[in-house]
N, CA, C, O and CB atoms as a CASP TS submission, in Angstrom:
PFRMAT TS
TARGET T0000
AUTHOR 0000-0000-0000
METHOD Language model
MODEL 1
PARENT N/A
ATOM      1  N   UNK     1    -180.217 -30.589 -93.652  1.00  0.00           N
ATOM      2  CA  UNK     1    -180.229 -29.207 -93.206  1.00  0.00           C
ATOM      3  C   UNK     1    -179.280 -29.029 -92.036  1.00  0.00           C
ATOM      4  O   UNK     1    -179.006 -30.029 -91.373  1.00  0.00           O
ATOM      5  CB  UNK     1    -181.644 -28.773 -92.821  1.00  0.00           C
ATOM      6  N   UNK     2    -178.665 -27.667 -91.663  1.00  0.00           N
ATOM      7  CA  UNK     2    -177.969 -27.832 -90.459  1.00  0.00           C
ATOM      8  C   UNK     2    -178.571 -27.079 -89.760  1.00  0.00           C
ATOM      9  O   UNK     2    -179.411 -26.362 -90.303  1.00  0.00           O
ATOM     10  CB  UNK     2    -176.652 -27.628 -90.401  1.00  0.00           C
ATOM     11  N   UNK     3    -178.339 -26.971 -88.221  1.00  0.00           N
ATOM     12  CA  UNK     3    -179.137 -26.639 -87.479  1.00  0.00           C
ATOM     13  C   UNK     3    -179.460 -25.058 -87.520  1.00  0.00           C
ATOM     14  O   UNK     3    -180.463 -24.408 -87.224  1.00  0.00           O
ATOM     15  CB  UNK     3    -178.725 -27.147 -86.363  1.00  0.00           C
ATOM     16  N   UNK     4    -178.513 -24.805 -87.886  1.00  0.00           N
ATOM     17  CA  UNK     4    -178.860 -23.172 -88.083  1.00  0.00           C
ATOM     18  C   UNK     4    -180.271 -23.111 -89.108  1.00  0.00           C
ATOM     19  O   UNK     4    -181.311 -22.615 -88.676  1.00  0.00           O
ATOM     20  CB  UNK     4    -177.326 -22.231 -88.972  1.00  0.00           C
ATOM     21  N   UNK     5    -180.188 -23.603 -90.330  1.00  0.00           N
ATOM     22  CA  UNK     5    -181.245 -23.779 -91.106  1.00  0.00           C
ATOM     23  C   UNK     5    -182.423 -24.374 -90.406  1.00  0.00           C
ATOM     24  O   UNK     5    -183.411 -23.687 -90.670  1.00  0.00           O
ATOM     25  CB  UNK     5    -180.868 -24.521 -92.170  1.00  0.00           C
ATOM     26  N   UNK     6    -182.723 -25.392 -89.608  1.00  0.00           N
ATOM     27  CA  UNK     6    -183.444 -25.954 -88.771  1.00  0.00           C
ATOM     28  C   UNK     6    -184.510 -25.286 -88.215  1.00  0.00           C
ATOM     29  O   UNK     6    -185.709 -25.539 -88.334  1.00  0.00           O
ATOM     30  CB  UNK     6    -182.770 -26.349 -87.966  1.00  0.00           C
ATOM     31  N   UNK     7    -183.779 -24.107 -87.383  1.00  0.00           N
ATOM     32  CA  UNK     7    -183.799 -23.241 -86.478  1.00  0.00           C
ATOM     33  C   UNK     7    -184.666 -22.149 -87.207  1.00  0.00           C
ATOM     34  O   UNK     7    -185.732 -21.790 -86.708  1.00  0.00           O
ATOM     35  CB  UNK     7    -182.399 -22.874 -85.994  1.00  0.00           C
ATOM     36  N   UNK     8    -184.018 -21.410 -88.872  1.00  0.00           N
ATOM     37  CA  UNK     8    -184.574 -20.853 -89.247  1.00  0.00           C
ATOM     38  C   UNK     8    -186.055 -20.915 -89.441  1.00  0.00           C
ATOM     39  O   UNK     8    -187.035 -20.218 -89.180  1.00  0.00           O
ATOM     40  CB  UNK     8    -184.013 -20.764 -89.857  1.00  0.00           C
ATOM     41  N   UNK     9    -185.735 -22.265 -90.118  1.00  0.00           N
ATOM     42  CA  UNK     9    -187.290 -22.947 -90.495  1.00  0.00           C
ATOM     43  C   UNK     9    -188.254 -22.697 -89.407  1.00  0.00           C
ATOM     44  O   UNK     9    -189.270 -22.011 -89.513  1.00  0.00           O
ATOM     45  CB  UNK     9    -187.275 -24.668 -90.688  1.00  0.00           C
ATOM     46  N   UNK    10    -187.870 -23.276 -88.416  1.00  0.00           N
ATOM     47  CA  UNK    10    -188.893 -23.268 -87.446  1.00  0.00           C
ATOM     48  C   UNK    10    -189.454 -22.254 -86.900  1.00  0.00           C
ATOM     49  O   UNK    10    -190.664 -22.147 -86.704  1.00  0.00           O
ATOM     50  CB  UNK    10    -188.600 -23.819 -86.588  1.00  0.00           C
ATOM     51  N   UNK    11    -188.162 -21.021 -86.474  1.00  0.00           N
ATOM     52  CA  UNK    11    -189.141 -19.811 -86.320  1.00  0.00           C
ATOM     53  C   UNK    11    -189.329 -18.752 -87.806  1.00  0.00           C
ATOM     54  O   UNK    11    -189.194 -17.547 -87.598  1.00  0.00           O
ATOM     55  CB  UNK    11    -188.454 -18.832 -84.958  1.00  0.00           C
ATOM     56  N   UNK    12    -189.576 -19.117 -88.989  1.00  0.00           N
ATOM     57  CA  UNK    12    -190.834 -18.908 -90.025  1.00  0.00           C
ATOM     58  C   UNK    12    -192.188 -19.363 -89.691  1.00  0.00           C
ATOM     59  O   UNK    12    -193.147 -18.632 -89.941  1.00  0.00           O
ATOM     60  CB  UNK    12    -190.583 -19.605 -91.293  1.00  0.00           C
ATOM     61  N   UNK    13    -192.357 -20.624 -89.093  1.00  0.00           N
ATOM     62  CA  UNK    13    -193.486 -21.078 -88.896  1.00  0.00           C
ATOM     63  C   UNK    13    -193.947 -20.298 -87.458  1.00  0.00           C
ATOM     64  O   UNK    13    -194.978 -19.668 -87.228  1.00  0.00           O
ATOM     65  CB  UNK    13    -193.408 -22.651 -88.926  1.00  0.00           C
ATOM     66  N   UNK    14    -192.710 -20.603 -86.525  1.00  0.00           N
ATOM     67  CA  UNK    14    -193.156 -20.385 -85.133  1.00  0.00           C
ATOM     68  C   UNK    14    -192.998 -19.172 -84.547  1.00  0.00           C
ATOM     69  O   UNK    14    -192.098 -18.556 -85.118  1.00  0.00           O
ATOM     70  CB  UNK    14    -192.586 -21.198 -84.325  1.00  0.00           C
ATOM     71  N   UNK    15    -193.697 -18.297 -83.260  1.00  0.00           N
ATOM     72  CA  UNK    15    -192.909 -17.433 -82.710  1.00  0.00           C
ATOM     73  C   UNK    15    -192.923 -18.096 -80.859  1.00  0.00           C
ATOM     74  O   UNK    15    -193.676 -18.865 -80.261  1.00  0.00           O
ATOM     75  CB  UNK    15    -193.598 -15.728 -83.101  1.00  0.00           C
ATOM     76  N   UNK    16    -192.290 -17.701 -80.654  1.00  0.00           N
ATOM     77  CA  UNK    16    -192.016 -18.260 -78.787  1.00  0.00           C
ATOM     78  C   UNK    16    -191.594 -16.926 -78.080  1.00  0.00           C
ATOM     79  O   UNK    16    -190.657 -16.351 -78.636  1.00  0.00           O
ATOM     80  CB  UNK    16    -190.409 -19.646 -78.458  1.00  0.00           C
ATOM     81  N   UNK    17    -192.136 -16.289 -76.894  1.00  0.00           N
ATOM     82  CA  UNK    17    -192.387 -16.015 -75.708  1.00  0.00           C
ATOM     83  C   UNK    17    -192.853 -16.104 -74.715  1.00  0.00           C
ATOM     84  O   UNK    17    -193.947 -16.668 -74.732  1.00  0.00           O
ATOM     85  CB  UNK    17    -192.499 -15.635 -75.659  1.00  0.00           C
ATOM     86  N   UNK    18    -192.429 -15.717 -73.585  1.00  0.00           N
ATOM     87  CA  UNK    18    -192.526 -16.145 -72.232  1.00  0.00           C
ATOM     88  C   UNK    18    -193.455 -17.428 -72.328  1.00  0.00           C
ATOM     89  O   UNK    18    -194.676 -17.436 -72.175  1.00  0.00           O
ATOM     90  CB  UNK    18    -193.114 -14.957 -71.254  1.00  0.00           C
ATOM     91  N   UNK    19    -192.654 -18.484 -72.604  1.00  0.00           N
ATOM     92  CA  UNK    19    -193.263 -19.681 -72.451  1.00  0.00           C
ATOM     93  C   UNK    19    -194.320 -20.098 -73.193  1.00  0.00           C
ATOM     94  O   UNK    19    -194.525 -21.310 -73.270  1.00  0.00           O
ATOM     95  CB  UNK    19    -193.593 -19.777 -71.374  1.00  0.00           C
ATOM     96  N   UNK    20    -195.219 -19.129 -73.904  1.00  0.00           N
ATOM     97  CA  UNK    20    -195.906 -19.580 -75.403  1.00  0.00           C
ATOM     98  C   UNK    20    -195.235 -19.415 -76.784  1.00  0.00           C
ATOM     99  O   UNK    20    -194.487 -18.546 -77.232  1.00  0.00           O
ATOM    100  CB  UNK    20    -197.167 -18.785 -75.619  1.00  0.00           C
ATOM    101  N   UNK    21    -195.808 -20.659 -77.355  1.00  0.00           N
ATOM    102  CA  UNK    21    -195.495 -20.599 -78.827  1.00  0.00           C
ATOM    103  C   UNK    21    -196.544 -20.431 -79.564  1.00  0.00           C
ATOM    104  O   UNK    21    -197.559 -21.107 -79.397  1.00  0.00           O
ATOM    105  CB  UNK    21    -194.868 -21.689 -79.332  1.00  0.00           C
ATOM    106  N   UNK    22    -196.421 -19.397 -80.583  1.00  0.00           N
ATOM    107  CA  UNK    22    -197.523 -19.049 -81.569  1.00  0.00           C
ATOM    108  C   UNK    22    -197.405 -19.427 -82.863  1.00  0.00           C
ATOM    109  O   UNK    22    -196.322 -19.501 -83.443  1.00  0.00           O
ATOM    110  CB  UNK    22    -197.733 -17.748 -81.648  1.00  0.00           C
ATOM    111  N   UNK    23    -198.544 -19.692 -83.390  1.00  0.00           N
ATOM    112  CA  UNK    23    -198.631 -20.460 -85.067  1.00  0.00           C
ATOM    113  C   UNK    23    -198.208 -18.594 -85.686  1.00  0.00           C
ATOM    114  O   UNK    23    -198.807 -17.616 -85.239  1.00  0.00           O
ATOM    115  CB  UNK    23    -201.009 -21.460 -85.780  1.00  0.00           C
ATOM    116  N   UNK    24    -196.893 -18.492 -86.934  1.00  0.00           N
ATOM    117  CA  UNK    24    -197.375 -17.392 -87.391  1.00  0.00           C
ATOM    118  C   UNK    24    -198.415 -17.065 -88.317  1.00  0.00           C
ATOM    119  O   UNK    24    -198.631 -15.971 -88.837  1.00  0.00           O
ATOM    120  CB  UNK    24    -196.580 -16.961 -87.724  1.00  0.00           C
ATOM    121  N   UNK    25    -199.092 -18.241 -88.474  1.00  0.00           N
ATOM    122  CA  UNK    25    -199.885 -17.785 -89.958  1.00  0.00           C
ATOM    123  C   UNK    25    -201.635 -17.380 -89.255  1.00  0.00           C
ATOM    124  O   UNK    25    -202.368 -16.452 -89.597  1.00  0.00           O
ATOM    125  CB  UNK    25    -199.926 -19.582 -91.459  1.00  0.00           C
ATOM    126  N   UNK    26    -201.829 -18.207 -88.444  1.00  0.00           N
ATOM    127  CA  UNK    26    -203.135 -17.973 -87.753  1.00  0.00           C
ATOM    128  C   UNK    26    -202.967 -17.418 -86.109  1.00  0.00           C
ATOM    129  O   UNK    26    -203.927 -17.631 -85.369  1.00  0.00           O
ATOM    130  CB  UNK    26    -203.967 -19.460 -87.804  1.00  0.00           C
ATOM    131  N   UNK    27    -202.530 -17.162 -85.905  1.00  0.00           N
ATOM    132  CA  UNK    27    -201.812 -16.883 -83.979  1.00  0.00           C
ATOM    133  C   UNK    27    -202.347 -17.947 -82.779  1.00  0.00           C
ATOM    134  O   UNK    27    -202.461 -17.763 -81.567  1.00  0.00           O
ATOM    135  CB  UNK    27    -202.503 -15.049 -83.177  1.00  0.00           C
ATOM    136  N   UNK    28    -202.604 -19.038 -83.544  1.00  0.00           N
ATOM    137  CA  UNK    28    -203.030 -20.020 -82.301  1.00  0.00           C
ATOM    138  C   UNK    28    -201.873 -20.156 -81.299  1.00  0.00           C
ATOM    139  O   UNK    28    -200.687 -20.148 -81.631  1.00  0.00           O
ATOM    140  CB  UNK    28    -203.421 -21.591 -82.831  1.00  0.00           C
ATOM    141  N   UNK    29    -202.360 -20.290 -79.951  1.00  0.00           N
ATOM    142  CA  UNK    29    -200.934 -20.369 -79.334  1.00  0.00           C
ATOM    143  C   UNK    29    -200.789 -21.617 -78.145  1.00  0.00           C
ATOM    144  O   UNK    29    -201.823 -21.785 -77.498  1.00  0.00           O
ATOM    145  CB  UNK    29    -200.596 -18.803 -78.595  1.00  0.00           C
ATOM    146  N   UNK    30    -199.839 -22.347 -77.851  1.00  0.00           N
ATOM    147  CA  UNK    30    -199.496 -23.055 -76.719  1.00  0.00           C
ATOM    148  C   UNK    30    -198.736 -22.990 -75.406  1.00  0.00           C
ATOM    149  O   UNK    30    -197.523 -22.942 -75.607  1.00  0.00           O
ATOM    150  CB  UNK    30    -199.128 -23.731 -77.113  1.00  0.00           C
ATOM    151  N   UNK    31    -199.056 -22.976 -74.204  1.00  0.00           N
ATOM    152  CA  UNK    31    -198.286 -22.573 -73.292  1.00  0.00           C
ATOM    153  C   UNK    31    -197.335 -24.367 -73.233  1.00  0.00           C
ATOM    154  O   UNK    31    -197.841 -25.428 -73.596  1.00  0.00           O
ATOM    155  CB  UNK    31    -199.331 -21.853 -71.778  1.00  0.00           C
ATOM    156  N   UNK    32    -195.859 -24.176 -72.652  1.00  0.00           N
ATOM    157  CA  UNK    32    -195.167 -24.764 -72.677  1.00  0.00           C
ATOM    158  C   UNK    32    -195.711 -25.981 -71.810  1.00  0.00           C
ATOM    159  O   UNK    32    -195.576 -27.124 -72.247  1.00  0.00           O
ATOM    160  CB  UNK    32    -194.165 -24.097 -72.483  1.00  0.00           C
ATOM    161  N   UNK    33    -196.310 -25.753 -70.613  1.00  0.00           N
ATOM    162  CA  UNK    33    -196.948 -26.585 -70.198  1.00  0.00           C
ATOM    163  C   UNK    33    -198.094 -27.665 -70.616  1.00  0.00           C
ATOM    164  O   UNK    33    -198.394 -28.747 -70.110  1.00  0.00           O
ATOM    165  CB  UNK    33    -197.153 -26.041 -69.582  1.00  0.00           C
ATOM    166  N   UNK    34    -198.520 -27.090 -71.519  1.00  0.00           N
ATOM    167  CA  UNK    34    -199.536 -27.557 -72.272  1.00  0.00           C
ATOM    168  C   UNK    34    -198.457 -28.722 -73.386  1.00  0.00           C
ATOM    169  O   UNK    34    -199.065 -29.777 -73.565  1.00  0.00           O
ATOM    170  CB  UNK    34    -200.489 -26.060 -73.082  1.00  0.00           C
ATOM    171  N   UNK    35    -197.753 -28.709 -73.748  1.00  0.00           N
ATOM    172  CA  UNK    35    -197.183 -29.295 -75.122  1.00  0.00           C
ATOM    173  C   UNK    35    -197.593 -30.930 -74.795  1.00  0.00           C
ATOM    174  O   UNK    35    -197.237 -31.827 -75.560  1.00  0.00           O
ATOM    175  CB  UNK    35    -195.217 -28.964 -75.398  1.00  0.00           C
ATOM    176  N   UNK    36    -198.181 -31.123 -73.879  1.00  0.00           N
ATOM    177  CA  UNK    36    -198.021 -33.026 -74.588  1.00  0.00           C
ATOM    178  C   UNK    36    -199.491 -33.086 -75.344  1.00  0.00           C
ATOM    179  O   UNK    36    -199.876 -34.089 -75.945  1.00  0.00           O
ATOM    180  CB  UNK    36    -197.949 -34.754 -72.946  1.00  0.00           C
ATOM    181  N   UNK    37    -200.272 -31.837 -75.224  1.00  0.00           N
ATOM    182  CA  UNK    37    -201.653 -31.508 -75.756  1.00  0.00           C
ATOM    183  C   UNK    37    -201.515 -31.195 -77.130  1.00  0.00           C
ATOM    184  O   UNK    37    -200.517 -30.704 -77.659  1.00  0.00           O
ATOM    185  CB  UNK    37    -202.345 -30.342 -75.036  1.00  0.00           C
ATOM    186  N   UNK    38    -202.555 -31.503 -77.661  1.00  0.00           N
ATOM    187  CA  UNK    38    -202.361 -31.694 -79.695  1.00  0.00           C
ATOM    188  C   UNK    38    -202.362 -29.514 -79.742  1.00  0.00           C
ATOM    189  O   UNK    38    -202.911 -28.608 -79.113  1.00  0.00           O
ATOM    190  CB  UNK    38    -204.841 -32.988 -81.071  1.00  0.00           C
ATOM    191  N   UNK    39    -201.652 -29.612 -80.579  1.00  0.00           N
ATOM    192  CA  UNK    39    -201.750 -27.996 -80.783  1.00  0.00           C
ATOM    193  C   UNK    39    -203.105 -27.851 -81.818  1.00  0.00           C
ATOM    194  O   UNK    39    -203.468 -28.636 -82.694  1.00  0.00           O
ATOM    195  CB  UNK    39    -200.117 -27.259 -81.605  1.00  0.00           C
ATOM    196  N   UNK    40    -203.687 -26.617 -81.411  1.00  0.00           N
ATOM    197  CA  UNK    40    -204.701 -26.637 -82.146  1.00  0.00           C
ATOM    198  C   UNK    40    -204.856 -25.120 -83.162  1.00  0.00           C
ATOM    199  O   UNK    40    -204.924 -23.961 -82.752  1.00  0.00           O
ATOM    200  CB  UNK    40    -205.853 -26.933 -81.116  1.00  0.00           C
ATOM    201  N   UNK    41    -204.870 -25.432 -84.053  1.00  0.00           N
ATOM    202  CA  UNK    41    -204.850 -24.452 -85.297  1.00  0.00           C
ATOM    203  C   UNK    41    -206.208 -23.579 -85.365  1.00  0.00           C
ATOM    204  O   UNK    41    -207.259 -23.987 -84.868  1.00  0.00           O
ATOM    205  CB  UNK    41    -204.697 -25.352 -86.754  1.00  0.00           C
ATOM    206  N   UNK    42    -206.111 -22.599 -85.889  1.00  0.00           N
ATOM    207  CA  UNK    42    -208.086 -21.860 -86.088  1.00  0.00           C
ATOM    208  C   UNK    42    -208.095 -22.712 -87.368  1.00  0.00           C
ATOM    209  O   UNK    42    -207.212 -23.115 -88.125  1.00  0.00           O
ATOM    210  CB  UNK    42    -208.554 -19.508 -86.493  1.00  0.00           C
ATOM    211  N   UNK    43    -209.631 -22.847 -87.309  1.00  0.00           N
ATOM    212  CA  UNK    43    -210.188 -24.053 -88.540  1.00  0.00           C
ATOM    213  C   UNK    43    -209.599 -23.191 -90.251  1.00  0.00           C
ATOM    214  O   UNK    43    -209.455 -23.868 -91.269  1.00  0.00           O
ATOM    215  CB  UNK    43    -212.643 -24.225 -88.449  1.00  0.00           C
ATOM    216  N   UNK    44    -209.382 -21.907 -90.224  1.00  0.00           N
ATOM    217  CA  UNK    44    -208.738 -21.358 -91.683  1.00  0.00           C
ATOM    218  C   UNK    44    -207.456 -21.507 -92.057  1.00  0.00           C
ATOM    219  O   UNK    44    -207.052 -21.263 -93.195  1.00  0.00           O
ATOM    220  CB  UNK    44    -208.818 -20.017 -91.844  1.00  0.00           C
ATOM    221  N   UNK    45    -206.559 -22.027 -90.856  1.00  0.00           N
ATOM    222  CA  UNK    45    -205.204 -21.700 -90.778  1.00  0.00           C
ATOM    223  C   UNK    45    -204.861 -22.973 -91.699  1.00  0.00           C
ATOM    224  O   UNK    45    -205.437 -24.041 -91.489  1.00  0.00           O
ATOM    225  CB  UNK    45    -204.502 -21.568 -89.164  1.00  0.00           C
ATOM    226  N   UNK    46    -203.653 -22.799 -93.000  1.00  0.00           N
ATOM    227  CA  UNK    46    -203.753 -23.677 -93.638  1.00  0.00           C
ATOM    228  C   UNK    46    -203.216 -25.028 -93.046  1.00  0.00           C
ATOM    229  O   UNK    46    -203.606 -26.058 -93.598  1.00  0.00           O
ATOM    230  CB  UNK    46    -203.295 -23.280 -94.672  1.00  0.00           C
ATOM    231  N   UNK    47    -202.156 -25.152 -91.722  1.00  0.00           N
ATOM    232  CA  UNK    47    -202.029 -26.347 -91.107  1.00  0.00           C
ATOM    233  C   UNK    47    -203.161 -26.586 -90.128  1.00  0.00           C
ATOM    234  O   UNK    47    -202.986 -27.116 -89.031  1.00  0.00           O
ATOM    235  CB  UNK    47    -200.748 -26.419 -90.480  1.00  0.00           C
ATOM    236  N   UNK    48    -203.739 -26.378 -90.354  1.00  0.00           N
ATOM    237  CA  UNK    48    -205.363 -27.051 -89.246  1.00  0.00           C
ATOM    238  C   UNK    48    -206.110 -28.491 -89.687  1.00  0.00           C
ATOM    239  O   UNK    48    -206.734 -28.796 -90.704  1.00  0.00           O
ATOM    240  CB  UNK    48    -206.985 -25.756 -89.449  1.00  0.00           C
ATOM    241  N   UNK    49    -205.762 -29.254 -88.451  1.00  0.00           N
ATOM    242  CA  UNK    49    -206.017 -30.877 -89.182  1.00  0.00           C
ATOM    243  C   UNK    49    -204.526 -31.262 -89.093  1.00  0.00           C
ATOM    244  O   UNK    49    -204.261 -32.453 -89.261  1.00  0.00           O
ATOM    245  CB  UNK    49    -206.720 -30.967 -91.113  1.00  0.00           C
ATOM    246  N   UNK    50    -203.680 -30.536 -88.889  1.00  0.00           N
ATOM    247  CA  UNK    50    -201.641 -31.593 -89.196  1.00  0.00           C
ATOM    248  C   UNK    50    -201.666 -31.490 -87.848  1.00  0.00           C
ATOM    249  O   UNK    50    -202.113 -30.611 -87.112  1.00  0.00           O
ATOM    250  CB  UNK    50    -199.658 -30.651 -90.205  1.00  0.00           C
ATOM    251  N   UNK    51    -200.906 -32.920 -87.544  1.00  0.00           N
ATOM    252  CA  UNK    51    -200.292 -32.898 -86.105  1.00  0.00           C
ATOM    253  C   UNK    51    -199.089 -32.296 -86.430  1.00  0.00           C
ATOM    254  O   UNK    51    -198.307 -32.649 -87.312  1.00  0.00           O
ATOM    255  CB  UNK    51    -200.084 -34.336 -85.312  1.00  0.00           C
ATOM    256  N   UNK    52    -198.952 -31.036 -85.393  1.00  0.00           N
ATOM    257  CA  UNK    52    -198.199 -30.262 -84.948  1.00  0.00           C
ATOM    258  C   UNK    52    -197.523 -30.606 -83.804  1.00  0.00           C
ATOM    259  O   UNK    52    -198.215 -31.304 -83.063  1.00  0.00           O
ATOM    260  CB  UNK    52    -198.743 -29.310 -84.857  1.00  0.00           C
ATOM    261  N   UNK    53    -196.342 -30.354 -83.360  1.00  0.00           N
ATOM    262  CA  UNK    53    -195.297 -30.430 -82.417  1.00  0.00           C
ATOM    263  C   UNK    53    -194.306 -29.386 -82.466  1.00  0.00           C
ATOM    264  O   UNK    53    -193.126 -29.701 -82.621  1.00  0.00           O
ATOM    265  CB  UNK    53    -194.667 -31.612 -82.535  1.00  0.00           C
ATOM    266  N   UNK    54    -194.616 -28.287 -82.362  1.00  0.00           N
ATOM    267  CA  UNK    54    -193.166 -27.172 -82.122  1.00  0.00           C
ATOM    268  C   UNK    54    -192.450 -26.873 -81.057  1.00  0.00           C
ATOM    269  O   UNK    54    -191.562 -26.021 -81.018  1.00  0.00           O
ATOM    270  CB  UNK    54    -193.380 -25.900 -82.348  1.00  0.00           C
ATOM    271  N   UNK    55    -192.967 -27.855 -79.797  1.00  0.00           N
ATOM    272  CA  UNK    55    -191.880 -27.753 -78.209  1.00  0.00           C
ATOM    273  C   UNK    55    -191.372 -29.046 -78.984  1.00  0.00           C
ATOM    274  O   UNK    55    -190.183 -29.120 -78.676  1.00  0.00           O
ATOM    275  CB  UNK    55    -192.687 -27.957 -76.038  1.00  0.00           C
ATOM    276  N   UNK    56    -191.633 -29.956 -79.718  1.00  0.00           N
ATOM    277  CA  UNK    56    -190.613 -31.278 -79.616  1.00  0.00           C
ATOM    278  C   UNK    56    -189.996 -31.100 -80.485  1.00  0.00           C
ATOM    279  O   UNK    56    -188.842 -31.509 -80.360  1.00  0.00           O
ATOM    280  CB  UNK    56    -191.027 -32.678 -79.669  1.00  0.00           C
ATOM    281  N   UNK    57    -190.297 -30.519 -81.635  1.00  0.00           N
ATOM    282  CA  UNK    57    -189.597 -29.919 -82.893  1.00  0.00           C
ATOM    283  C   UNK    57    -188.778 -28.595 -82.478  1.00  0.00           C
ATOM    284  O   UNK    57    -187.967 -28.274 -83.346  1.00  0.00           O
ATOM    285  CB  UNK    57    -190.757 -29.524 -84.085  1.00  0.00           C
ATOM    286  N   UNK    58    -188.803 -27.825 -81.445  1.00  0.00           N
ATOM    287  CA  UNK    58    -187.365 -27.157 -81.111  1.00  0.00           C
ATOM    288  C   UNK    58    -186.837 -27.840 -79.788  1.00  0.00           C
ATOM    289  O   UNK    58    -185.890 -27.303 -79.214  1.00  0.00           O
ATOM    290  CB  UNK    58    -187.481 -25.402 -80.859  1.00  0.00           C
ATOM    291  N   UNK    59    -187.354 -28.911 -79.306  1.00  0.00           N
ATOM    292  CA  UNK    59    -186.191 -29.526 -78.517  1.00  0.00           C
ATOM    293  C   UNK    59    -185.034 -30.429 -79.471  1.00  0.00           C
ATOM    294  O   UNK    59    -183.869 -30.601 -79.113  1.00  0.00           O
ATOM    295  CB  UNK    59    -186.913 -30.566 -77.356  1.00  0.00           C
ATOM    296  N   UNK    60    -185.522 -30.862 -80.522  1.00  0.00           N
ATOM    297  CA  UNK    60    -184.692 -32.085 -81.431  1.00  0.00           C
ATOM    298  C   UNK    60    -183.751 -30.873 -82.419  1.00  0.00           C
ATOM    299  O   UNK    60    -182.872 -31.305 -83.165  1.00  0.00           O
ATOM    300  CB  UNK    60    -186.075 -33.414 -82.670  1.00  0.00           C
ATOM    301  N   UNK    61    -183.972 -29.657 -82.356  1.00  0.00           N
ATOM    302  CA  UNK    61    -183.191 -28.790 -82.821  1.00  0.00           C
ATOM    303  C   UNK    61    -182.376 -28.431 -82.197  1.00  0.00           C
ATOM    304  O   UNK    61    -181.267 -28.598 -82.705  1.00  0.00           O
ATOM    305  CB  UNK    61    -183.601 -27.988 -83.173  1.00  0.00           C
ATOM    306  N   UNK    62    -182.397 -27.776 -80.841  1.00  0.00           N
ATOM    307  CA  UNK    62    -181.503 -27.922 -79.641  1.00  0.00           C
ATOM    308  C   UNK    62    -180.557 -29.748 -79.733  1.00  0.00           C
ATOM    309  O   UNK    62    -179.404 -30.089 -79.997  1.00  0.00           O
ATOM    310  CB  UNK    62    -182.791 -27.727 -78.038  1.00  0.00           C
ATOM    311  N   UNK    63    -181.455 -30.265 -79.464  1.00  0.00           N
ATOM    312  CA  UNK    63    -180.428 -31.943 -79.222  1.00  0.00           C
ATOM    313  C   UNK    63    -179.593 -31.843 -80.434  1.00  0.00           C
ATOM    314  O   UNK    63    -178.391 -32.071 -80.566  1.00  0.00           O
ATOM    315  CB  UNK    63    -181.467 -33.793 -79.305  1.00  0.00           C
ATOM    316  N   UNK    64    -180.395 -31.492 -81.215  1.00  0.00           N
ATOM    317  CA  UNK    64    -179.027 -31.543 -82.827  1.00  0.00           C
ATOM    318  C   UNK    64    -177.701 -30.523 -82.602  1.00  0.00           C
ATOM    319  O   UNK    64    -176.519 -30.865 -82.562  1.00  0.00           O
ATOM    320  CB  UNK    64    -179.918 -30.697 -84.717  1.00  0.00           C
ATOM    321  N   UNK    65    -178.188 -29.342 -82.485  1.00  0.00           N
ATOM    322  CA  UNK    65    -177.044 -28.413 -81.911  1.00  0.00           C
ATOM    323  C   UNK    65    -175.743 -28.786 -80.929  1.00  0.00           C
ATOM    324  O   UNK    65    -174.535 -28.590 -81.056  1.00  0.00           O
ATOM    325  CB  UNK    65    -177.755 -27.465 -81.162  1.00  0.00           C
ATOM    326  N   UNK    66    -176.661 -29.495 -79.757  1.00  0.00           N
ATOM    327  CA  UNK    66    -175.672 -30.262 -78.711  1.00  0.00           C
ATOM    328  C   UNK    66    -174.889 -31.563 -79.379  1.00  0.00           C
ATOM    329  O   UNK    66    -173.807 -31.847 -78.866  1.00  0.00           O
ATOM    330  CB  UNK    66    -176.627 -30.856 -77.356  1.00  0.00           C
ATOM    331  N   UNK    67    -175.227 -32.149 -80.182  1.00  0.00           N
ATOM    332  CA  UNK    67    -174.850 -33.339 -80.825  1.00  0.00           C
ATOM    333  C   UNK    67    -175.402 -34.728 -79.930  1.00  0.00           C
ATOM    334  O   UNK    67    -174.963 -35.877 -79.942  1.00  0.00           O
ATOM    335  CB  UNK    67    -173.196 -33.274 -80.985  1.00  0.00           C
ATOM    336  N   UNK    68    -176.335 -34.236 -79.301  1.00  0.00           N
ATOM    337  CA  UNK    68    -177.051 -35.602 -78.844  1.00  0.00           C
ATOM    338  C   UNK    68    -178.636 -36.191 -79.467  1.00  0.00           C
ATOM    339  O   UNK    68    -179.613 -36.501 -78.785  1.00  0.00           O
ATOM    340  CB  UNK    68    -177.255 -35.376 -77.232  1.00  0.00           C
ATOM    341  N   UNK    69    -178.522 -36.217 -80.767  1.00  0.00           N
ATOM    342  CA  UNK    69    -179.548 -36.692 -82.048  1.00  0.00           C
ATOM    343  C   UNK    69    -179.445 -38.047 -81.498  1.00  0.00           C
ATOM    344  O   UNK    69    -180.038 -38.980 -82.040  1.00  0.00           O
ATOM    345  CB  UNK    69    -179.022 -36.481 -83.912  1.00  0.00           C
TER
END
């Protein structure tokens, strides 16, 4: 994929403001500070139970962009 695609992907799943990121399918959300904490899904949301990472999964999208993968 290239990063543009990457990028897409991720915000389908994700949305991000002022420093939270929200699940779009259930609106669980994480403050940026929080990210080394397991993200936590509402028990209906169909990723509830997956380890999730969407601050490390758009930092490795950023590093790809920069070319430092």
């Amino acid at each position: 994929m290239t990063t543009s695609e990457d990028l897409i992907d991720w915000s389908g799943r994700w949305h991000i403001a002022n420093g939270i990121v929200s699940c779009r399918t259930c609106q669980a959300q994480q403050k940026e500070i929080d990210r080394g904490s397991a993200f936590v899904h509402s028990s209906s949301c169909g990723y509830a139970g997956q380890r999730c990472t969407p601050w490390d999964d758009l930092d490795s999208i950023r590093k790809k962009a920069d070319g430092t993968t």
